[in-house]
PyMOL commands that place a pseudoatom at each C-alpha (Angstrom):
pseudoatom trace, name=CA, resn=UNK, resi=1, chain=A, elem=C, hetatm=0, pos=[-179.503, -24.526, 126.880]
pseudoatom trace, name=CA, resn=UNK, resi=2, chain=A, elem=C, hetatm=0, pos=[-177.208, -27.300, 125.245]
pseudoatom trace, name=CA, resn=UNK, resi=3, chain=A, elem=C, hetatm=0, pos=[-174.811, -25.933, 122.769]
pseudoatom trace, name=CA, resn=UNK, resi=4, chain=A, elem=C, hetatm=0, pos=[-174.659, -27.466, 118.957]
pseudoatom trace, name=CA, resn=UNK, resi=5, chain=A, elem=C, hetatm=0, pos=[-171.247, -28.272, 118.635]
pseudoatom trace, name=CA, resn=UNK, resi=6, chain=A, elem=C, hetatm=0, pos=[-169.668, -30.401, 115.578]
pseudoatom trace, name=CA, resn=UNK, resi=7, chain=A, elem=C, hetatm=0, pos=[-166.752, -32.797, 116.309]
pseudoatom trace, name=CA, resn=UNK, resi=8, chain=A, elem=C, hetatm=0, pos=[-164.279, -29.736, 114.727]
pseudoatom trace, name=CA, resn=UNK, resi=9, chain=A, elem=C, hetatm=0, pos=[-165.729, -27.335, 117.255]
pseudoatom trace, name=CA, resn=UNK, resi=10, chain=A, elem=C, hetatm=0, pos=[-165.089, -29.516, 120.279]
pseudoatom trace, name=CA, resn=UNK, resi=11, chain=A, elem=C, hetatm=0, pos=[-161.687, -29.986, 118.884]
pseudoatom trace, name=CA, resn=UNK, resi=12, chain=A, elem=C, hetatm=0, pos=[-161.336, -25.955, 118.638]
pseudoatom trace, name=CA, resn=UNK, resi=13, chain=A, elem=C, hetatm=0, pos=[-162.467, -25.963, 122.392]
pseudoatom trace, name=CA, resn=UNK, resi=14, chain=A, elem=C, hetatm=0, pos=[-159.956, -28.711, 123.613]
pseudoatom trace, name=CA, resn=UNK, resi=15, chain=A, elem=C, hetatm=0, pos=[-157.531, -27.120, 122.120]
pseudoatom trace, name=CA, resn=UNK, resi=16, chain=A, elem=C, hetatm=0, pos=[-158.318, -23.758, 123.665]
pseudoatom trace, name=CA, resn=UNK, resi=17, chain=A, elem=C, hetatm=0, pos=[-158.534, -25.259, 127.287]
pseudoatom trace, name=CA, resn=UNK, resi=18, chain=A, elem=C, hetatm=0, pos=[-155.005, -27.155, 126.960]
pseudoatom trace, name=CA, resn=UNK, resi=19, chain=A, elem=C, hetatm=0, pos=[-153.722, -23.995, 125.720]
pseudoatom trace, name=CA, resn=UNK, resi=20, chain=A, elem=C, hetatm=0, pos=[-154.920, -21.594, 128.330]
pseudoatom trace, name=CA, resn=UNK, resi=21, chain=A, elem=C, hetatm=0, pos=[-154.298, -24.114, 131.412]
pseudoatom trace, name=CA, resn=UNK, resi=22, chain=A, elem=C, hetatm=0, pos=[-150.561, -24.830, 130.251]
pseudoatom trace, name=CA, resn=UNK, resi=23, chain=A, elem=C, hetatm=0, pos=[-149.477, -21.827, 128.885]
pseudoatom trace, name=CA, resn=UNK, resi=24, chain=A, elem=C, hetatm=0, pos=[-152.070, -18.467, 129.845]
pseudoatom trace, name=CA, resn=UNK, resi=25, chain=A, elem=C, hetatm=0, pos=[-152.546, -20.071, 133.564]
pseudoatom trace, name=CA, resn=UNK, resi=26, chain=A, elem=C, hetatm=0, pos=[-148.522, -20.314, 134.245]
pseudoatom trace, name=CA, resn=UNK, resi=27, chain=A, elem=C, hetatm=0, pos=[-148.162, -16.622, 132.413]
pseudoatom trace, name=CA, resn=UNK, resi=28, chain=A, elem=C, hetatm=0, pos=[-150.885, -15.065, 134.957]
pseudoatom trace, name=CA, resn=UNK, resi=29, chain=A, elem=C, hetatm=0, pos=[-149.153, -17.117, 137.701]
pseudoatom trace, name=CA, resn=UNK, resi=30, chain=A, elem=C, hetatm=0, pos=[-146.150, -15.087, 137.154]
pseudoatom trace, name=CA, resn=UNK, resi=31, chain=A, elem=C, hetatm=0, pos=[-147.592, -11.820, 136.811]
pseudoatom trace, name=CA, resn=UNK, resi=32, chain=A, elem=C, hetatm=0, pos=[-149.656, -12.269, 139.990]
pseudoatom trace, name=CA, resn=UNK, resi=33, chain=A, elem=C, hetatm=0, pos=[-146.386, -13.167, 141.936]
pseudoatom trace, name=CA, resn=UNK, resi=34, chain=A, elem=C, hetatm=0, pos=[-144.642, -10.418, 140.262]
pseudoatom trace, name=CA, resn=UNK, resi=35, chain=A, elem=C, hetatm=0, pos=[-146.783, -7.683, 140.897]
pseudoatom trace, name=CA, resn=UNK, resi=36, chain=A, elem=C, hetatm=0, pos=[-147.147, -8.773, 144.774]
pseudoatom trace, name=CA, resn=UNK, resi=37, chain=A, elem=C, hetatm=0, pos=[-143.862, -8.001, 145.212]
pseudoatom trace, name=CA, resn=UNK, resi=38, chain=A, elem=C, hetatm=0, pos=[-144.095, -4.571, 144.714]
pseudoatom trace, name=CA, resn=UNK, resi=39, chain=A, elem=C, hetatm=0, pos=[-145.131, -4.065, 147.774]
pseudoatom trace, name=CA, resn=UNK, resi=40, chain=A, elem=C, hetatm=0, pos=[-148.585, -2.856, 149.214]
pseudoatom trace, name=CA, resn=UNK, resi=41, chain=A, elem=C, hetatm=0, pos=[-151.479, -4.642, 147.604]
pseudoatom trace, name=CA, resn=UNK, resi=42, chain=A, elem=C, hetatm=0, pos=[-154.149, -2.379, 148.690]
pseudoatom trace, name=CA, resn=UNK, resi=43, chain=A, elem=C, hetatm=0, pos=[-152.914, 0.161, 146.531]
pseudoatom trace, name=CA, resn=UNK, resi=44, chain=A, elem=C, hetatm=0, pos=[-151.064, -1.900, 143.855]
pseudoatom trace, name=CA, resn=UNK, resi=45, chain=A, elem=C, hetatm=0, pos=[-152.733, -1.700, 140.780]
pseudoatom trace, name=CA, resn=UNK, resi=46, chain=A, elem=C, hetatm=0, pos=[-150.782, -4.208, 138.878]
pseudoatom trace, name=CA, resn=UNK, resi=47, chain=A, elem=C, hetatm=0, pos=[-151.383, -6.741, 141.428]
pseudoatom trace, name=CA, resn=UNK, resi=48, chain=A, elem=C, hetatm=0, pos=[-155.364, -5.848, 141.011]
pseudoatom trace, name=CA, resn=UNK, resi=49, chain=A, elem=C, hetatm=0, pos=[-155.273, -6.237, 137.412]
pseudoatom trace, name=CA, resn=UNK, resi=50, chain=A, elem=C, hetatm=0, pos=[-153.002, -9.722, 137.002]
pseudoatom trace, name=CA, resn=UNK, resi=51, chain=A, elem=C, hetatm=0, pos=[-155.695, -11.075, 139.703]
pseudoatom trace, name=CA, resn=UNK, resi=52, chain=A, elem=C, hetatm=0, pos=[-158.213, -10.157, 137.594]
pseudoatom trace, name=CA, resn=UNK, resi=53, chain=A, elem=C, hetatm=0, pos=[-156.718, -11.505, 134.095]
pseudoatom trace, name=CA, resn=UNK, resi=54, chain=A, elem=C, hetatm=0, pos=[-156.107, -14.700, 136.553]
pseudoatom trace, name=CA, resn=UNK, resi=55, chain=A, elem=C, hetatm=0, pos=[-159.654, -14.730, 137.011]
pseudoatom trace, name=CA, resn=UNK, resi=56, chain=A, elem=C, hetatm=0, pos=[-160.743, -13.978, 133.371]
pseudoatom trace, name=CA, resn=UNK, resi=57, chain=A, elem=C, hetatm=0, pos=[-158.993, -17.381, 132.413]
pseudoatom trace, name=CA, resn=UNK, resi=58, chain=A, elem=C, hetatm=0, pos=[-160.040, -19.357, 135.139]
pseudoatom trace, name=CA, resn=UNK, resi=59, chain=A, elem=C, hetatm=0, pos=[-163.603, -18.519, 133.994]
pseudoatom trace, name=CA, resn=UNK, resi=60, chain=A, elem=C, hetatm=0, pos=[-163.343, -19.350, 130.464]
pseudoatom trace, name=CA, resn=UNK, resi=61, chain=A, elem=C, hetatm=0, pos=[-161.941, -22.501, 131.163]
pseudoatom trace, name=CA, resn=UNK, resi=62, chain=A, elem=C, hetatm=0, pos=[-164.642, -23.282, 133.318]
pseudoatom trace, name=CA, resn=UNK, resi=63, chain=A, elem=C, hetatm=0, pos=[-167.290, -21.930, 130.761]
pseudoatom trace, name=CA, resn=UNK, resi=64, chain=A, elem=C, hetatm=0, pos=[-165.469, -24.371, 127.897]
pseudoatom trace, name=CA, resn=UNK, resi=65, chain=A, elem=C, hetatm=0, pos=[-165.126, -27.440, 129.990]
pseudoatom trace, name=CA, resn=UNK, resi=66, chain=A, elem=C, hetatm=0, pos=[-169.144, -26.853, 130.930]
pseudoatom trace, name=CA, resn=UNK, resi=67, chain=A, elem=C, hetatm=0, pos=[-169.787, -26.105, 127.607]
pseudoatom trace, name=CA, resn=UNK, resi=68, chain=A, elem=C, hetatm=0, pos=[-168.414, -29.642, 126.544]
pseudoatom trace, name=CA, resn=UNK, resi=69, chain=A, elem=C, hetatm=0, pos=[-170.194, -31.800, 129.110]
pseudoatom trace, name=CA, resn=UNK, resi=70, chain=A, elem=C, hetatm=0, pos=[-173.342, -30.130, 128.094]
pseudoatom trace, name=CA, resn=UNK, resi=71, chain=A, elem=C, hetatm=0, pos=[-172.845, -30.046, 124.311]
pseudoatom trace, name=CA, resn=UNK, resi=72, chain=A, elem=C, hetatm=0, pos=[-174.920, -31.791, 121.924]
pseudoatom trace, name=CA, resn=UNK, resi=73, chain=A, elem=C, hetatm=0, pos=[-172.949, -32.960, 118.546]
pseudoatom trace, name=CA, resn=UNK, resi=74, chain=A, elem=C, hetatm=0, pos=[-173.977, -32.405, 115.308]
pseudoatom trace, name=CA, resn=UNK, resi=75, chain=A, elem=C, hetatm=0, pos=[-173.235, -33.606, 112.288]
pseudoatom trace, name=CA, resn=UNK, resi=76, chain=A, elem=C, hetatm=0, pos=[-171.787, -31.072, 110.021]
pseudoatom trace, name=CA, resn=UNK, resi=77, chain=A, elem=C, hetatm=0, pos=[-172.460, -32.563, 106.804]
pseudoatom trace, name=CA, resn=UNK, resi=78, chain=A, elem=C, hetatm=0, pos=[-175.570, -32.427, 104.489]
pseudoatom trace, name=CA, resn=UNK, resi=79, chain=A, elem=C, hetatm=0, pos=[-177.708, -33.894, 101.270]
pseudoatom trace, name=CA, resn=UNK, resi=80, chain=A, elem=C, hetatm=0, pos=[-176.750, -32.196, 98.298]
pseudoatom trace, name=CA, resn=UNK, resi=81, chain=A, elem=C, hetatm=0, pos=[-179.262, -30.087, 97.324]
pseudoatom trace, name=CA, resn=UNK, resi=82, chain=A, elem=C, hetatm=0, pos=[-180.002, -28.538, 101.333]
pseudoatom trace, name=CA, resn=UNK, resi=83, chain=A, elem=C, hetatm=0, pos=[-178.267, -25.813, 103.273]
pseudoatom trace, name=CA, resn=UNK, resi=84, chain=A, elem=C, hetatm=0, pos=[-176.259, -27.487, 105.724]
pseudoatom trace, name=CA, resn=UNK, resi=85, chain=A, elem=C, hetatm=0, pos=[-173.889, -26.954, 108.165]
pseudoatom trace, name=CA, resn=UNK, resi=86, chain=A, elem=C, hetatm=0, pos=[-170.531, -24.561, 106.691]
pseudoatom trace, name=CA, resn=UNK, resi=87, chain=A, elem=C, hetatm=0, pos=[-172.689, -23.644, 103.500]
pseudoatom trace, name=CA, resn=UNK, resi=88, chain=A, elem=C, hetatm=0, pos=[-173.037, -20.303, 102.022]
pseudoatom trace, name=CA, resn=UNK, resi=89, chain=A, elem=C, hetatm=0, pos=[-176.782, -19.836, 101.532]
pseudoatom trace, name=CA, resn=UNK, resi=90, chain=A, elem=C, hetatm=0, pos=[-177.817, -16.425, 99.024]
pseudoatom trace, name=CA, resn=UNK, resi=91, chain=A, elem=C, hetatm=0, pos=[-180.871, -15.740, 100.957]
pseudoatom trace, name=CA, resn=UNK, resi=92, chain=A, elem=C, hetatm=0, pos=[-183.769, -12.945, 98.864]
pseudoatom trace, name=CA, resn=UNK, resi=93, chain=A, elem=C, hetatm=0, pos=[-185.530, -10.691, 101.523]
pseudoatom trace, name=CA, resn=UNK, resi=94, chain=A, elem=C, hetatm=0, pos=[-188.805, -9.731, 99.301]
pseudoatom trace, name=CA, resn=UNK, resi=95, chain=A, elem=C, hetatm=0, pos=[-189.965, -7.472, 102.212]
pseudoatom trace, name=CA, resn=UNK, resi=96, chain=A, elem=C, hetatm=0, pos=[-186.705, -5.141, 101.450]
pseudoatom trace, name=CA, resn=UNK, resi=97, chain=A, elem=C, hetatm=0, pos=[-185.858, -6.522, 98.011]
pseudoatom trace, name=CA, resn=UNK, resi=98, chain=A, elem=C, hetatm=0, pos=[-182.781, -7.462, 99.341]
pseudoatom trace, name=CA, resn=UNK, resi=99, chain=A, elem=C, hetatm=0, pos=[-180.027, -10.318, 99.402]
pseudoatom trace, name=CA, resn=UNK, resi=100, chain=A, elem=C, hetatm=0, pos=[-177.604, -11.367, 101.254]
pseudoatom trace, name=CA, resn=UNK, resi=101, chain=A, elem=C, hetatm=0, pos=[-175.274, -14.085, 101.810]
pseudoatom trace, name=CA, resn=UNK, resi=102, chain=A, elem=C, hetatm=0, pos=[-174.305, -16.332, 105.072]
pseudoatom trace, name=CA, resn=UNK, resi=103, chain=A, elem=C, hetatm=0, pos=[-172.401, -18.716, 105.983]
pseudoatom trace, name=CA, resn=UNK, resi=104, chain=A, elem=C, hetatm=0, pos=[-174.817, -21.431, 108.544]
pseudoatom trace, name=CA, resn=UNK, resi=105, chain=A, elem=C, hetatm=0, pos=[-172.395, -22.065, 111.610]
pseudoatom trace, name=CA, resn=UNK, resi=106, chain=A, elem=C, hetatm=0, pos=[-172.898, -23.476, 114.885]
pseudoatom trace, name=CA, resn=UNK, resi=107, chain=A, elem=C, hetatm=0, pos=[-173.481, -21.068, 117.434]
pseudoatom trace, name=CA, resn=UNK, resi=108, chain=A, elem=C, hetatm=0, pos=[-170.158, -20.790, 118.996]
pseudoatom trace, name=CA, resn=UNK, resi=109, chain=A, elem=C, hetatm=0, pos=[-168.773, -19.483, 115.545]
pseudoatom trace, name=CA, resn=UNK, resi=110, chain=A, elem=C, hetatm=0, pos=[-171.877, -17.315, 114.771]
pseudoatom trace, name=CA, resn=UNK, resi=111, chain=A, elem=C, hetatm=0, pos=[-170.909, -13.806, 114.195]
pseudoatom trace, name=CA, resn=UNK, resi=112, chain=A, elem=C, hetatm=0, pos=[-173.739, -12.280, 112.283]
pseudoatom trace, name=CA, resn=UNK, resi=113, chain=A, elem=C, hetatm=0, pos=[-171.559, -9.135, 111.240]
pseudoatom trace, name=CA, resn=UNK, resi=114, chain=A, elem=C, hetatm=0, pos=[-169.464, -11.348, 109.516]
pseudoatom trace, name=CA, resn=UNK, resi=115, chain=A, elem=C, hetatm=0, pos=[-171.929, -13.421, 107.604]
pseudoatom trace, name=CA, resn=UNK, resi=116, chain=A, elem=C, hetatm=0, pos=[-172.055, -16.173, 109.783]
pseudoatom trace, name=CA, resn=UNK, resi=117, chain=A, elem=C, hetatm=0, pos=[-175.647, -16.786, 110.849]
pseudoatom trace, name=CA, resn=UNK, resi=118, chain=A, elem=C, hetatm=0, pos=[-176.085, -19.390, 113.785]
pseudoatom trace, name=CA, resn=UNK, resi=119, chain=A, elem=C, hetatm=0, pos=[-178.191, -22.462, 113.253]
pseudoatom trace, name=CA, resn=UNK, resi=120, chain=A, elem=C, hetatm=0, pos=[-179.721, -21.756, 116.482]
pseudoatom trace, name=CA, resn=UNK, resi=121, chain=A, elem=C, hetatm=0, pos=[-180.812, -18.439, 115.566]
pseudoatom trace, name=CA, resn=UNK, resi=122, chain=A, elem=C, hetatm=0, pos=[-184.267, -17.800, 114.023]
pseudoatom trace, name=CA, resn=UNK, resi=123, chain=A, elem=C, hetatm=0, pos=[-183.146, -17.569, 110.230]
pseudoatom trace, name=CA, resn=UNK, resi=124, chain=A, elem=C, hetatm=0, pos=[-180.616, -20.148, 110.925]
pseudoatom trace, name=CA, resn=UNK, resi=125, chain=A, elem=C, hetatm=0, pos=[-183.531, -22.698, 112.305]
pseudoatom trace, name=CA, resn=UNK, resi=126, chain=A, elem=C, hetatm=0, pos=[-185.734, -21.414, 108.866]
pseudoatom trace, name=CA, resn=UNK, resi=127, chain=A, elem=C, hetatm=0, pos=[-183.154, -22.286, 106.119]
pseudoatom trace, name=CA, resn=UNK, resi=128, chain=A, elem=C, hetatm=0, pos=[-181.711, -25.390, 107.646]
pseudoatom trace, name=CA, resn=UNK, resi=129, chain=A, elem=C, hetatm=0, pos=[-182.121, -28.489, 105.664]
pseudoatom trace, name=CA, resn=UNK, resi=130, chain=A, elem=C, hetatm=0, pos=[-184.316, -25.957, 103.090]
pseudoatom trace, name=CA, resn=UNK, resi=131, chain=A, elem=C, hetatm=0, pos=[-183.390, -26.419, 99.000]
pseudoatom trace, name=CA, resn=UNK, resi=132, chain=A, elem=C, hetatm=0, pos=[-182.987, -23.983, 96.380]
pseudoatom trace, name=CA, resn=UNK, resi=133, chain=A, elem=C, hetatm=0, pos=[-185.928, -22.008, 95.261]
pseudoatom trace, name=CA, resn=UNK, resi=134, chain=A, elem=C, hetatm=0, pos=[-187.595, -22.638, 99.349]
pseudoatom trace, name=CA, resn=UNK, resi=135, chain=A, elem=C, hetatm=0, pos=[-189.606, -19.760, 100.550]
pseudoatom trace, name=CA, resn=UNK, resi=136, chain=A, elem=C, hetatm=0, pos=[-189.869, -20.068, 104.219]
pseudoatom trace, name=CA, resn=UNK, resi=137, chain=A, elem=C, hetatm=0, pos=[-190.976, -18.235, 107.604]
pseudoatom trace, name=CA, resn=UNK, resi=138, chain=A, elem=C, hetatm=0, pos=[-188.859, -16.719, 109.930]
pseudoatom trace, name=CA, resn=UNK, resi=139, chain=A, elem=C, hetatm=0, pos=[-190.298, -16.661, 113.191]
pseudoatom trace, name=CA, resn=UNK, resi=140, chain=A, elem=C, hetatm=0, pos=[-188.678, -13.822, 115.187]
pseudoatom trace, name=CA, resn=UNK, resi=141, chain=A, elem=C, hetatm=0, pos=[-190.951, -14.095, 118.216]
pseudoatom trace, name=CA, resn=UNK, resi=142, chain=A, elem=C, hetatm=0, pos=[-194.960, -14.416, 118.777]
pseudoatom trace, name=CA, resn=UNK, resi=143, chain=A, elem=C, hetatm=0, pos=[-195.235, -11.021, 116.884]
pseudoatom trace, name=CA, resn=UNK, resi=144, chain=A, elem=C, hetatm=0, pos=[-193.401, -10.547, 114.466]
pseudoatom trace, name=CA, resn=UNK, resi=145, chain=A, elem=C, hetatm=0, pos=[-192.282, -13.063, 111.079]
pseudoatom trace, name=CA, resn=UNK, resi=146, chain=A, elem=C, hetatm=0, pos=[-191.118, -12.586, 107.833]
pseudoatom trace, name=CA, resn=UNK, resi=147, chain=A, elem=C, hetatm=0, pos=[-190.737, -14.631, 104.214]
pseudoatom trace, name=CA, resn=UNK, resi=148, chain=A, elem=C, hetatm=0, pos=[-186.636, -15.183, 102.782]
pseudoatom trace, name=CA, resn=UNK, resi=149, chain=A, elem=C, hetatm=0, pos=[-186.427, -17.384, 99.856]
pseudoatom trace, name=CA, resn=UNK, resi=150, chain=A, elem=C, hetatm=0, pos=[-183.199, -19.517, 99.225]
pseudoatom trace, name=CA, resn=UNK, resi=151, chain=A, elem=C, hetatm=0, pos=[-181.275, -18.357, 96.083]
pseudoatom trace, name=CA, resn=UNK, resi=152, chain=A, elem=C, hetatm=0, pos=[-178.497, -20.516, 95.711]
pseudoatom trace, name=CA, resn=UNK, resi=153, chain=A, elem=C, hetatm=0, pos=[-176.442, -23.091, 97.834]
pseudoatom trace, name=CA, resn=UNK, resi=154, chain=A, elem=C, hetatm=0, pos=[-172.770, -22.919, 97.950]
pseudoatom trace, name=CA, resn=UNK, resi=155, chain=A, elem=C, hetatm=0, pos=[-171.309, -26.594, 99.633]
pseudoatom trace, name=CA, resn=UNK, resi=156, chain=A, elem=C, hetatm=0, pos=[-168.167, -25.431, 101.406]
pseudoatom trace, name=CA, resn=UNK, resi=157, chain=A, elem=C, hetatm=0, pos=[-166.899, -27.769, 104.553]
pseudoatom trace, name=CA, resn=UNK, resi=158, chain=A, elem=C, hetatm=0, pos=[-163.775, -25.531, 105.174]
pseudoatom trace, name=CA, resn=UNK, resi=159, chain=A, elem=C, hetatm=0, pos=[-164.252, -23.832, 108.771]
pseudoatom trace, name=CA, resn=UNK, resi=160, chain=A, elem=C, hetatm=0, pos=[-160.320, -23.519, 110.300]
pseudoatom trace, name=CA, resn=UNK, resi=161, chain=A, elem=C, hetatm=0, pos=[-160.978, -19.465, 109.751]
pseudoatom trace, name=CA, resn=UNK, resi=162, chain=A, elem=C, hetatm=0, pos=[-163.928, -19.401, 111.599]
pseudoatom trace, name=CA, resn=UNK, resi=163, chain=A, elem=C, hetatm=0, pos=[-163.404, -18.200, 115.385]
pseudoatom trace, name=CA, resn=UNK, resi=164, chain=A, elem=C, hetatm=0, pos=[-164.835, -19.526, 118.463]
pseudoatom trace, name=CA, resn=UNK, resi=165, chain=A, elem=C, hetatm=0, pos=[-166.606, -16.526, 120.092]
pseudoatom trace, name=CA, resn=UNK, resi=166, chain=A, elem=C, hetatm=0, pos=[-165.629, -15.491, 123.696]
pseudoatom trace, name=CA, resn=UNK, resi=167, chain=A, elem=C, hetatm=0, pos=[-168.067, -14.667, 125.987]
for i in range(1, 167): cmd.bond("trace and resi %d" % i, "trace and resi %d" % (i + 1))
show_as sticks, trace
zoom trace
C-alpha cells in the first residue's frame, strides 16, 4: 500500500532519517562497542540490549527511506467550502446523537485518540472533499455502515505539532 504523504510530511521524514543516521546510528555505535568490552557477550546483557536498539534504528530508517520511494504526494490544500487536508471537521453521529471533532491528517500523523482521523481511514475517505451540511456513508467493511453529517469546517494549515507515528 502507497502511503499519502504531503510535501511537509516527506520533509518530517528526511529530517528524521538524517537525524537518526548522523546522530542515533554513531550513539548506538558507541554503546555497542562499550558494552562489548565488558567482557563475555553470551551473558552480557548490555551488549544484548545496545545490539538491539542498533537494530531498532537500522529498521526505521529502512521503513522511512521505503516509505519515501513508495509514497504518493498529496496536495494538502483545499476549496473553501470542503474538508481538506489539516482541517478540523465537527462531524454529528445521529446513530449516538453525538459529535465530535477531528483534525483530517495523512496517515503517518493519524492518531485517532488525539483527534486526528487519517484520510485513509474509512471516515477519513467519507468526509474528504464533503461541504458543510453533507450527510454521508461510512463504509466500515461489507457489513457494517453508518450516516455522520458535517457540522462545520474549520481551515487550519498549521501541522509542525503533529507527530509522525512510529511503527
Amino acid at each position: 500500500m502507497r502511503e499519502q504523504l504531503t510535501e511537509h510530511d516527506v520533509k518530517k521524514i528526511e529530517e528524521e532519517i538524517e537525524y537518526r543516521k548522523l546522530v542515533v546510528r554513531k550513539e548506538a555505535i558507541e554503546a555497542v562497542k562499550e558494552a562489548r568490552a565488558h567482557g563475555d557477550l553470551s551473558e552480557n546483557f548490555e551488549y544484548h540490549a545496545a545490539k538491539k536498539d542498533k537494530n531498532r534504528n537500522e529498521s526505521r530508517i529502512r521503513y522511512l527511506e521505503r516509505m519515501l520511494k513508495t509514497a504518493k504526494i498529496v496536495k494538502d490544500t483545499s476549496a473553501a467550502d470542503e474538508a481538506g487536508l489539516n482541517n478540523l471537521v465537527e462531524v454529528y453521529f445521529p446513530e449516538d446523537d453525538e459529535t465530535d471533532t477531528f483534525k483530517l491528517v495523512t496517515s503517518i500523523r493519524g492518531n485517532s485518540l488525539d483527534g486526528k482521523i487519517s484520510i485513509e481511514s474509512p471516515l477519513g475517505k467519507a468526509i474528504l472533499k464533503k461541504h458543510v451540511g453533507d450527510r454521508v456513508k461510512v463504509h466500515v467493511n461489507d457489513d457494517y455502515s453508518y450516516e455522520v453529517e458535517i457540522r462545520s469546517i474549520q481551515k487550519t494549515t498549521d501541522d509542525t505539532d503533529d507527530k509522525i507515528r512510529s511503527y
